[in-house]
PALO-651026 format. One record per residue (C-alpha): residue in one letter; residue number from 0; chain; x negated, y negated, z. Coordinates in steps of 0.1 Angstrom, whole numbers. Each point is the difference from the previous one (the first is absolute). Layout:
   type   seq   mol      xx      yy      zz
      A   NUM     A       X       Y       Z
...
END
This chain:
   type   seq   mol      xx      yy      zz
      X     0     A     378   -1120    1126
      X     1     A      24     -21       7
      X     2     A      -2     -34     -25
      X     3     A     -30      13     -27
      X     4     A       6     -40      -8
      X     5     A     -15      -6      35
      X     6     A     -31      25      -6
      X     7     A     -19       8      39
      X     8     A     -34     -12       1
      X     9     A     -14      37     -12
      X    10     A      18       2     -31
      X    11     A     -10     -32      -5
      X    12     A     -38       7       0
      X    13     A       6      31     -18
      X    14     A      15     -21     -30
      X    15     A     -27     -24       2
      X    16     A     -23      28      -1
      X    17     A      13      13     -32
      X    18     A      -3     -31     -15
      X    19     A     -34      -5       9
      X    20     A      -8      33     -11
      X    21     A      16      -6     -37
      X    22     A     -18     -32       0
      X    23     A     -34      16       2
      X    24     A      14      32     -15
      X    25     A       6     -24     -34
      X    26     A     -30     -25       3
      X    27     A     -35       9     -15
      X    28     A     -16      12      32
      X    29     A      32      31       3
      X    30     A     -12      29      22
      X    31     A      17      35      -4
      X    32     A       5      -9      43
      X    33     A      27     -24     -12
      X    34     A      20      24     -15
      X    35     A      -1      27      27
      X    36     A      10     -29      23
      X    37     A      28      -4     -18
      X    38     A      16      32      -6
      X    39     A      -8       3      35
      X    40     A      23     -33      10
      X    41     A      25       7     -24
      X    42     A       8      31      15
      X    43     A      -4     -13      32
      X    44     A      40      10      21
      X    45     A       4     -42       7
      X    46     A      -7     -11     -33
      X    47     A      21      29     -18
      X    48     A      31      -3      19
      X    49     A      -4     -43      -3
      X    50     A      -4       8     -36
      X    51     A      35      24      -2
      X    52     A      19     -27      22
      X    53     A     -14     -27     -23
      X    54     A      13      21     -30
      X    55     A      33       2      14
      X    56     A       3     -38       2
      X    57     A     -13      -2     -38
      X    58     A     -27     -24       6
      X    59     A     -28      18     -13
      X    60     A      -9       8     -33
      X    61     A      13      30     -10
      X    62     A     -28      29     -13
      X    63     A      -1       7     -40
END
């Protein structure tokens, strides 16, 4: 990756993904499917080696 400030267009659906997914995953009508899609995306190659480079340029929270 070259700029992970300047995401392709398939990170970028994968990110949105995971947010949808935590949005239902949270709201009243959670499915066990939400979670499983999100384990799945977050240890999806793209999104983990956007995440490292975005750790690396400190703008992301960092874990507890």
């Amino acid at each position: 990756m070259k700029n992970p400030l300047k995401p392709n267009l398939s990170l970028i659906v994968k990110l949105g993904s995971i947010m949808v997914h935590t949005e239902e995953m949270l709201s009243s009508k959670g499915h066990a499917f939400d979670a499983e899609a999100l384990k799945a995306l977050l240890a999806d190659k793209e999104v983990v080696e956007w995440k490292k480079q975005m750790d690396k340029l400190a703008l992301l929270p960092v874990k507890r």
